[in-house]
C-alpha positions in Angstrom: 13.1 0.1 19.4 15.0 -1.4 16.3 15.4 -4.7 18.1 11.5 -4.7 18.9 10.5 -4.0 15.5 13.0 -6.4 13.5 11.6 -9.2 16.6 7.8 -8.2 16.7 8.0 -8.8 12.9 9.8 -11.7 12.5 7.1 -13.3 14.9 4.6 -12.1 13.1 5.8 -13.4 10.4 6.4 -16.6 11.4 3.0 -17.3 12.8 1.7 -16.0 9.1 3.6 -18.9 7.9 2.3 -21.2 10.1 -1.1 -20.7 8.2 0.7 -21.0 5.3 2.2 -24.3 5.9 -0.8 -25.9 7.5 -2.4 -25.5 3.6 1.1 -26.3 2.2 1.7 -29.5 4.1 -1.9 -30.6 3.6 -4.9 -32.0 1.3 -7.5 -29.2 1.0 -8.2 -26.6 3.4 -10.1 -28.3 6.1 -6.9 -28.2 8.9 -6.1 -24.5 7.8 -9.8 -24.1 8.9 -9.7 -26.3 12.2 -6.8 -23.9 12.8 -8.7 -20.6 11.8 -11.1 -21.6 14.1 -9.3 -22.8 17.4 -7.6 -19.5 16.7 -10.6 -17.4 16.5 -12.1 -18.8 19.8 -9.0 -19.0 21.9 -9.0 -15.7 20.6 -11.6 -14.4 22.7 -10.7 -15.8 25.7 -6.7 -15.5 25.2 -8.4 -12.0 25.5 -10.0 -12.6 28.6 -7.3 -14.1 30.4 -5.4 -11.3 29.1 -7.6 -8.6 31.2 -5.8 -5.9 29.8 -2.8 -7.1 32.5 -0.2 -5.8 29.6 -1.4 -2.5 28.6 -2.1 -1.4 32.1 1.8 -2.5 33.5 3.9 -1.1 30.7 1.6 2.1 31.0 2.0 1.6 35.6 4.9 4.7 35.7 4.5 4.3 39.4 5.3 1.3 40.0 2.2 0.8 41.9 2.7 -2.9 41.6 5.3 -5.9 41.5 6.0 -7.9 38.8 5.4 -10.8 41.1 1.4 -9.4 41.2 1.3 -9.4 37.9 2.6 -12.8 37.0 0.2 -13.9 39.8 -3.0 -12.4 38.5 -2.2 -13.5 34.6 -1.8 -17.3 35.8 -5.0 -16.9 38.0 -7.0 -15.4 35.0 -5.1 -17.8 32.7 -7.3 -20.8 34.5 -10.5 -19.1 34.8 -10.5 -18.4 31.1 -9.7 -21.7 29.9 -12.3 -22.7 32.3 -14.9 -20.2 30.4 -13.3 -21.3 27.0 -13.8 -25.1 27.2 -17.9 -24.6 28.3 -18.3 -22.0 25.3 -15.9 -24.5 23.1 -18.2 -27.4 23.9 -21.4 -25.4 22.8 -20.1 -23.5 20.0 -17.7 -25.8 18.0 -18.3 -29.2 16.8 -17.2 -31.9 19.1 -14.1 -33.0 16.9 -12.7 -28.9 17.6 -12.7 -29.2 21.4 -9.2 -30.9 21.7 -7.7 -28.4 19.4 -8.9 -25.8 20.9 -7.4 -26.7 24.1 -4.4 -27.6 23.1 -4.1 -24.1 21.1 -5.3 -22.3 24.1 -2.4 -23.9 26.5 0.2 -22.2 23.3 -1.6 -18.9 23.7 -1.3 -18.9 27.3 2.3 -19.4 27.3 3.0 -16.2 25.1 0.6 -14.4 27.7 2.6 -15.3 30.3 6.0 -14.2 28.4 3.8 -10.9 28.0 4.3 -9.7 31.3 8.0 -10.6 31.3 7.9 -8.4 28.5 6.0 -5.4 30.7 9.5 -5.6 32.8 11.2 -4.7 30.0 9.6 -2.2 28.4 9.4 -0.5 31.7 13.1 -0.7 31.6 13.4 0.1 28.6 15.2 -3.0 27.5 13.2 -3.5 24.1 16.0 -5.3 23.0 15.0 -8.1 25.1 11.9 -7.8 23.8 13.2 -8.5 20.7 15.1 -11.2 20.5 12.9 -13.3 22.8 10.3 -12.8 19.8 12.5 -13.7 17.3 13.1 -16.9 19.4 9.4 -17.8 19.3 8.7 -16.9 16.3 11.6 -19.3 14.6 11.2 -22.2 17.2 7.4 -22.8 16.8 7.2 -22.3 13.4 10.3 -25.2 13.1 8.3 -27.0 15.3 5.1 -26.5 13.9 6.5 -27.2 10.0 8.8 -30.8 11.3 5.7 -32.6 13.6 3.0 -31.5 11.4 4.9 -32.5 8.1 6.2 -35.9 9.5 2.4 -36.6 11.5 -0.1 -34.6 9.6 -1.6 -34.5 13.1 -2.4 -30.5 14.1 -2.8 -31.7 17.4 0.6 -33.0 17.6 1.9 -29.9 15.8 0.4 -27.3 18.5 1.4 -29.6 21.5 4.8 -29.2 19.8 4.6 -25.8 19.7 3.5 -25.2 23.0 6.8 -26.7 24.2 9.3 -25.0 22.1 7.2 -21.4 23.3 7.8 -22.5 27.1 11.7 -23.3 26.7 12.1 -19.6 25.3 10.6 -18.5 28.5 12.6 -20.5 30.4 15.6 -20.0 29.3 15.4 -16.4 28.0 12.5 -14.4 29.4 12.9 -15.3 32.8 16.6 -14.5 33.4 16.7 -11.2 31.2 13.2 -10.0 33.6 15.4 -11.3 36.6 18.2 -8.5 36.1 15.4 -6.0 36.9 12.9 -8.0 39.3 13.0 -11.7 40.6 10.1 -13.7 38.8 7.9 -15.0 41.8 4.2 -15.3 41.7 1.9 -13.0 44.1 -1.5 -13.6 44.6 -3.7 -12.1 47.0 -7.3 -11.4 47.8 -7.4 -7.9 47.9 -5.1 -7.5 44.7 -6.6 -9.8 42.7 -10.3 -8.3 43.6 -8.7 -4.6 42.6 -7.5 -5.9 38.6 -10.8 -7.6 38.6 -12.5 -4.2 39.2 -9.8 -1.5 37.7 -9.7 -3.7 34.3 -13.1 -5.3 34.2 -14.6 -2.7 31.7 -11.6 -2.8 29.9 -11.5 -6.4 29.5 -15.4 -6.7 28.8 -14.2 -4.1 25.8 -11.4 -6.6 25.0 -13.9 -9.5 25.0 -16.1 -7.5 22.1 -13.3 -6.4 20.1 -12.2 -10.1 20.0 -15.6 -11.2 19.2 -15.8 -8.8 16.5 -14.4 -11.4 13.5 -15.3 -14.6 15.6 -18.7 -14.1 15.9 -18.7 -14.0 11.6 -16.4 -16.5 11.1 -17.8 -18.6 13.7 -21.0 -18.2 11.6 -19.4 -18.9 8.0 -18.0 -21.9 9.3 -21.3 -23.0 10.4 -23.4 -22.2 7.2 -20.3 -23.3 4.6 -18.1 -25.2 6.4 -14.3 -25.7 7.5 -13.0 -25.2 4.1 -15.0 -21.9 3.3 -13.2 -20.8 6.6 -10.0 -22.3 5.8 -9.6 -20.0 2.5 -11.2 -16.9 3.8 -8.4 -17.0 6.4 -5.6 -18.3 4.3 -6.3 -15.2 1.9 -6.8 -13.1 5.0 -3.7 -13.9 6.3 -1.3 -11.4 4.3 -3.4 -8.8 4.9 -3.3 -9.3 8.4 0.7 -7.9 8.3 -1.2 -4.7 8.5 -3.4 -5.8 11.7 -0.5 -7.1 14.3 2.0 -4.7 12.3 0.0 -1.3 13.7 0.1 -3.0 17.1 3.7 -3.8 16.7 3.8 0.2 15.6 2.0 1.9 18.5 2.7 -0.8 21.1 6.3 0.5 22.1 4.8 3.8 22.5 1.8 3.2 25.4 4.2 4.2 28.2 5.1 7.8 26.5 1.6 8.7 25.9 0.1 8.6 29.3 3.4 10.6 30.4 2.4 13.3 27.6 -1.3 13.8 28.9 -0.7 13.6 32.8 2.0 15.8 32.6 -0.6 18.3 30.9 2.0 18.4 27.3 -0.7 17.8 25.3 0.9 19.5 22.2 3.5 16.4 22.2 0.7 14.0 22.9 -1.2 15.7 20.0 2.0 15.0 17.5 2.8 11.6 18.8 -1.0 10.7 18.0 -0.7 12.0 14.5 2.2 10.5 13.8 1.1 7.0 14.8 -2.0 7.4 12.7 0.0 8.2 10.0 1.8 5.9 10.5 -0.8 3.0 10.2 -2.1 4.7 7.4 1.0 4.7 5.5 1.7 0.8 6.3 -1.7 0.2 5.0 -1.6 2.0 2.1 1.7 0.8 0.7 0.1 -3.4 1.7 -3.4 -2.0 -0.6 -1.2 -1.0 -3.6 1.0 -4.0 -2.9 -1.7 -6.6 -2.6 -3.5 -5.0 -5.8 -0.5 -5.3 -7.8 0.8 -9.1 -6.6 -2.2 -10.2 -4.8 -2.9 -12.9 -6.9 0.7 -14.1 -7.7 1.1 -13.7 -4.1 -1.7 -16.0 -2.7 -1.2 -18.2 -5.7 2.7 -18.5 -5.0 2.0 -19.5 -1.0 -0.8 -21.6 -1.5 -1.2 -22.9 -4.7 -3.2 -22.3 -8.1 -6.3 -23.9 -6.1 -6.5 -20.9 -4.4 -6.6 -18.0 -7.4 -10.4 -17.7 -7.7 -10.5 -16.5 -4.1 -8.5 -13.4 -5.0 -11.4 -11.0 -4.6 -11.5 -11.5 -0.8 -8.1 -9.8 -0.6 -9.2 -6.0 -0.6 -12.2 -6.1 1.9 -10.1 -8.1 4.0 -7.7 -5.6 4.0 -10.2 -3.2 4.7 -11.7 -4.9 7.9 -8.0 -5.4 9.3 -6.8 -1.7 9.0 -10.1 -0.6 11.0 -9.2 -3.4 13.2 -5.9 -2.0 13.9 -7.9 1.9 14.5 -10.1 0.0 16.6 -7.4 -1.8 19.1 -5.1 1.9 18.9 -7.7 3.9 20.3 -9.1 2.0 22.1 -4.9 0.7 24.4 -4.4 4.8 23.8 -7.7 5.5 26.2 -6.7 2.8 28.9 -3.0 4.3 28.7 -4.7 7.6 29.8 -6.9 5.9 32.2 -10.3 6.0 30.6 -11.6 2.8 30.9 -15.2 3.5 30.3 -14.6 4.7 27.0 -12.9 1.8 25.8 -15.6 -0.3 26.8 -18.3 2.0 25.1 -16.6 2.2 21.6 -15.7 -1.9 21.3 -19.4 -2.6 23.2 -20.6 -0.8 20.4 -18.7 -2.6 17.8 -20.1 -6.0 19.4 -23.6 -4.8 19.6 -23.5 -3.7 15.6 -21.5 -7.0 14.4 -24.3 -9.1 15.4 -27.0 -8.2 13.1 -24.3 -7.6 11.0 -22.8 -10.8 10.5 -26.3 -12.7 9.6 -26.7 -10.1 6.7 -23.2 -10.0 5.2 -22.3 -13.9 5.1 -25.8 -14.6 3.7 -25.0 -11.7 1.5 -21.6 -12.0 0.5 -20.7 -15.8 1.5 -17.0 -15.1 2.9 -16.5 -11.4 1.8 -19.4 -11.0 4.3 -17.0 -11.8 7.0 -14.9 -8.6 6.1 -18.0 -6.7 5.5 -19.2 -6.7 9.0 -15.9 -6.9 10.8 -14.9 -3.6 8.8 -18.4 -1.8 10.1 -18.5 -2.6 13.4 -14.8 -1.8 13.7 -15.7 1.5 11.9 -18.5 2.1 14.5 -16.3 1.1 17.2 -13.4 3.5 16.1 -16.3 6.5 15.9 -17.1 6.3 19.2 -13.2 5.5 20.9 -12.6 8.9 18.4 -15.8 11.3 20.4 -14.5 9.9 23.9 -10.2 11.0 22.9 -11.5 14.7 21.7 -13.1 14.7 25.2 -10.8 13.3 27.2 -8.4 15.6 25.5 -10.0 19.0 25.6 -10.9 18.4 29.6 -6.9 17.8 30.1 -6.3 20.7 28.2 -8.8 23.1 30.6 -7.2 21.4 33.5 -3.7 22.4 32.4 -4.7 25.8 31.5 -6.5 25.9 34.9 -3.4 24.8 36.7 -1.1 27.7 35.0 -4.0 30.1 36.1 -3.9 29.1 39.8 0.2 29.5 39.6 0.4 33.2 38.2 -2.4 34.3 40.6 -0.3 32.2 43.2 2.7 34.1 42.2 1.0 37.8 41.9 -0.3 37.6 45.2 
């Protein structure tokens, strides 16, 4: 676990400072916001291609399939996405975006694959593979990142360049370290692929709207104010986003111990585990709010420059909209750990359906706060309705256990 932590943050970390150096390494704030926005729509369909693959094989306890299944259904979704990404790409984004956005999604779908080399781990409970091999991304694309960009000034060139130092950790690390446990070979059949695409879909359609959540706003300030307004609402946003990745970094390791909890009708230990882990985000948030109130501005101004001062007031909302992000993604993993897909999709569906009207009102409203502003409440819908379904879901495995110890005593009288 120590090793996972120490590696998820370090690659958190390091992809914060990639944002950090795209301003730092620049004129202005137009790349940081050709970056914020590849990011936000690869973001969506990194989500996609994704399908929920991760969550559903660290949380598979019996061993219902091979890692070799796996692998093959992420690289098969991998294609179809960037398929679905370049059509929305080419009729969202301005023509000048498209390449980037490509080249961004080919890095995100090398970390995806590197995710389910991952799943073997955590299965075997080899976190500290997990670790390290983060720590090893994390370090090599920001070098790369920091040495092309800062020698071309081409983010093309820098994201191409990431993309190859992402794929020699997985080469050369992930694969052998999964290979102790399972040999890496991709499986793809019919019938397999056609049961992820139906087990996972209303999961993933529930991935899709949580990921559209924040792009559909930014997508939208970028349109009415333009790469720069987006490239300082997400340089500010980006500290606060620790708190975001951080939470998922929290409850992550722990996805395979809750379904074991509730199936094996111990629901007092699944109850305690679920406190502490919202506590637990909670605290981490709470300690970032006073932090960010108290060195916000020295912060931002230390990272990317006195330019960016005036924009200090976006720090707190943003804060706001990425801590009921991070309630948003932990209930809704927690309900597809314990198999209840449908009310994943309902609560992010939900969040979706409320961020559209939302996002017109709040960024013609409150320019770029109005980004947070409607992230934050449809995230807080969203988290509402994942909260009814867990109390549900809960109190019926609680009557089935107590049903079960019924049956045994009579069992055992007669």
């Amino acid at each position: 676990m120590l090793w996972n932590s120490i590696g998820s943050m370090t690659y958190l970390g390091c992809q914060w400072l990639v944002t950090i150096f795209v301003v730092r390494l620049s004129s202005g704030y137009d790349a940081a916001g050709l970056l914020s926005l590849a990011m936000a729509v690869v973001g969506i369909f990194g989500t996609f291609a994704n399908y929920k693959m991760g969550t559903y094989q660290i949380s598979d306890i019996k061993h219902e399939h091979t890692l070799g299944e796996y692998l093959g259904f992420r690289c098969f979704m991998l294609v179809v996405a960037f398929l679905c990404c370049i059509v929305y790409a080419y009729f969202t984004c301005p023509d000048y975006a498209l390449v980037t956005v490509a080249l961004f999604y080919l890095f995100k779908g090398v970390g995806l694959i590197i995710d389910i080399f991952h799943g073997v781990d955590q299965v075997n409970r080899r976190m500290d593979y997990m670790g390290k091999s983060f720590m090893a991304q994390g370090v090599s694309t920001l070098a790369a990142f920091i040495v092309v960009f800062g020698l071309t000034q081409d983010l093309n060139a820098a994201i191409v360049a990431m993309t190859v130092a992402a794929l020699l950790v997985l080469v050369l690390y992930d694969m052998p370290k999964a290979a102790q446990f399972e040999k890496p070979r991709i499986q793809l059949t019919v019938s397999k692929t056609l049961f992820f695409l139906k087990t996972s879909l209303p999961a993933v359609i529930a991935s899709l709207a949580a990921s559209a959540i924040f792009t559909i706003p930014k997508q939208y300030l970028s349109l009415v104010s333009g790469d720069a307004a987006l490239g300082i609402y997400s340089s500010v946003a980006a500290p606060a986003l620790v708190v975001q990745m951080g939470a998922m970094y929290l409850y992550g390791p722990l996805l395979d111990i809750f379904p074991k909890h509730f199936f094996d009708g111990d629901m007092a230990g699944f109850g305690k585990l679920l406190a502490k882990t919202v506590l637990g985000i909670i605290l981490v948030a709470v300690v970032c709010a006073v932090g960010l109130e108290l060195l916000g501005e020295w912060l931002l101004t230390l990272l990317f420059g006195s330019s960016i001062a005036d924009y200090v007031y976006l720090l707190q909302p943003v804060l706001l909209s990425t801590v009921l992000t991070a309630f948003l993604w932990f209930f809704g993993d927690l309900l597809i750990a314990v198999r209840d897909f449908r009310a994943n999709f309902a609560g992010n569906v939900a969040a979706f359906l409320a961020v559209l009207p939302l996002s017109v009102l709040c960024v013609d409203t409150w320019d770029m706060n109005g980004v947070s502003f409607a992230g934050a409440a449809a995230c807080l819908v969203g988290v509402i309705v994942l909260g009814v379904f867990l109390v549900i879901d809960i109190a019926k495995q609680k009557k089935a256990g107590s049903s079960s110890v019924e049956d045994r005593q009579t069992e055992g009288e007669s």
